[in-house]
Residue, then its C-alpha position, 0 to 999 in steps of 0.5 A: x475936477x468937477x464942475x456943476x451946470x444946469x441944462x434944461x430937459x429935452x423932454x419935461x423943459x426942467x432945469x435940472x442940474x448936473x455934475x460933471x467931472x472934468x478929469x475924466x475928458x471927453x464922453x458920453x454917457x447916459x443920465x436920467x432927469x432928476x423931474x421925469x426920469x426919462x434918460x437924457x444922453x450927455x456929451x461932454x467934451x473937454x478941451x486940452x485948456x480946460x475948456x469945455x462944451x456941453x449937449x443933451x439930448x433925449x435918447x430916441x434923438 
């Protein structure tokens, strides 16, 4: 199940948008921006309903 969402740079304030698979549950991974190319850390977390939360960052946060 994937799920696109747009989320804003934590260092160029881009809107940029991301493609998140949802199947794969909670995690964590690294993602660069598609404007400055810096590494944005992503947070997904996937409730049990289907539900879920979304936080970036910038990697040295």
């Amino acid at each position: 199940m994937l799920e696109d969402l747009s989320v804003t740079c934590p260092y160029c304030w881009e809107t940029i948008p991301l493609e998140l698979d949802l199947s794969a549950g909670s995690q964590q991974y690294i993602e660069d921006c598609s404007v400055c190319c810096r590494p944005i850390v992503v947070r997904l977390t996937v409730d049990e309903g289907g539900g879920f939360e979304v936080d970036v960052q910038g990697e040295d946060d």
